[in-house]
C-alpha positions in Angstrom: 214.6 91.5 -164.6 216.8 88.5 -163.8 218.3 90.3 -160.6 214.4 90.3 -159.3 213.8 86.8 -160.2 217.0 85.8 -158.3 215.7 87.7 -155.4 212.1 86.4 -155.5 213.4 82.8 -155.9 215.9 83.4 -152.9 213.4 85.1 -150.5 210.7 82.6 -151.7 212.9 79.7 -150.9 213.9 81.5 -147.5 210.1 82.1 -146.5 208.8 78.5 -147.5 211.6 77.6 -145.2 210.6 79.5 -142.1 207.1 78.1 -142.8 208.4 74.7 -142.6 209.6 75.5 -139.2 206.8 77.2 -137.8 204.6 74.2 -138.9 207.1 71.5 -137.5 206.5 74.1 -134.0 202.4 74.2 -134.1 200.9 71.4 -135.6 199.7 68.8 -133.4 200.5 65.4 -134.5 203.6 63.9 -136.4 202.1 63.3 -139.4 201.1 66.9 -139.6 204.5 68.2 -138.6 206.0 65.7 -141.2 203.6 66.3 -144.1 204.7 70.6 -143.2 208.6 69.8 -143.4 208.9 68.0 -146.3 206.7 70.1 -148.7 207.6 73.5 -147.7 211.2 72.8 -147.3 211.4 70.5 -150.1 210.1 73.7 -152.1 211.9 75.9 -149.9 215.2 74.1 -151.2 214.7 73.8 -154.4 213.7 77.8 -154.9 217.2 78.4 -153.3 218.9 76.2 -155.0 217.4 77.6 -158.1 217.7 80.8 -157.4 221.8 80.3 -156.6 222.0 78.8 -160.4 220.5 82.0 -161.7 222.8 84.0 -159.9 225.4 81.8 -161.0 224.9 81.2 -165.1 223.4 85.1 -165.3 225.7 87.6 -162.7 229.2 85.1 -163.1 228.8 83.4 -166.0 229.4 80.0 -164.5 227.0 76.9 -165.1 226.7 74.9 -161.9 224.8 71.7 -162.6 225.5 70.5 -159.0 223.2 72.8 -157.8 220.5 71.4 -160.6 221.5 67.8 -159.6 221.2 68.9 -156.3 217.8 69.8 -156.2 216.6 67.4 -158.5 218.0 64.8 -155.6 216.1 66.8 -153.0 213.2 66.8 -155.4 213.3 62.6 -155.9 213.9 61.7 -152.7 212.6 63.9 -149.9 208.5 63.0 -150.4 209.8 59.4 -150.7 211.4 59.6 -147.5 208.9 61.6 -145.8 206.4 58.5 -147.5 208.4 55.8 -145.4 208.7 57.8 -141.9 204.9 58.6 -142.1 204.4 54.6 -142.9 206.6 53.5 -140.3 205.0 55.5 -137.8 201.5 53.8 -138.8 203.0 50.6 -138.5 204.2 51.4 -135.1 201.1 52.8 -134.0 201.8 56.1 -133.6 198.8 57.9 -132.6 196.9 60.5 -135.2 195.8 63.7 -133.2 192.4 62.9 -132.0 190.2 65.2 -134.3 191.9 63.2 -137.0 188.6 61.6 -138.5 190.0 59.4 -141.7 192.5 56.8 -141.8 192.5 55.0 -145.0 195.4 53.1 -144.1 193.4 51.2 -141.5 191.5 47.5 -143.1 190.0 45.0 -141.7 192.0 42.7 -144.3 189.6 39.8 -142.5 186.4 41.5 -143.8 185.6 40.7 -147.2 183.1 43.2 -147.8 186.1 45.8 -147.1 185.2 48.4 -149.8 181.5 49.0 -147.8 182.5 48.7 -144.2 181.3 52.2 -143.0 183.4 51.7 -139.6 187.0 51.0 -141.9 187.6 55.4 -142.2 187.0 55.8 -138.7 190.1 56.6 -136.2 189.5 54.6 -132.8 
């Protein structure tokens, strides 16, 4: 039972992986590509790293917490980073792929009636 759960969690963790990869390779814009590395391999990463501290405490009988902290770091800080590049790249107006039809980032902080501005969603 634990032997499969080791497995599932390593092959898991391997294929969320490759899909991280293959998303970074065919998705069109770098928000896309972004928004596919970080959640796949951020649970990619963790379902390895999980999977190794199985193997660990249940086949050796050894209780790695690095691995735990590990992906608990991965966990806390890899949407936050992926948060800031994705921000930065707005700020620096990097270009959404053009069928891209919302952009709630974009205000006209000038307009006071902001909330019902029907044209504010729209990507130009």
């Amino acid at each position: 039972m634990m032997n499969s759960l080791i497995a599932f969690m390593l092959i898991g963790g391997t294929i969320m992986t490759a899909l991280a990869t293959v998303g970074i390779i065919r998705l069109p814009d770098m928000y896309s590509r972004l928004h596919a590395a970080t959640k796949s391999t951020t649970l990619g990463v963790i379902m390895i790293m999980t999977g190794a501290f199985i193997y660990f405490w249940y086949i050796e009988g050894l209780i790695e917490t690095n691995l735990l902290l590990g992906a608990l770091f991965i966990l806390l800080t890899s949407p936050v980073a992926s948060h800031l590049l994705a921000r930065s790249a707005f700020h620096a107006d990097v270009k959404p792929y053009k069928l891209t039809v919302l952009n709630d980032l974009k205000r006209d902080e000038t307009n006071p009636d902001v909330e019902n501005d029907p044209k504010r969603d729209i990507v130009e």
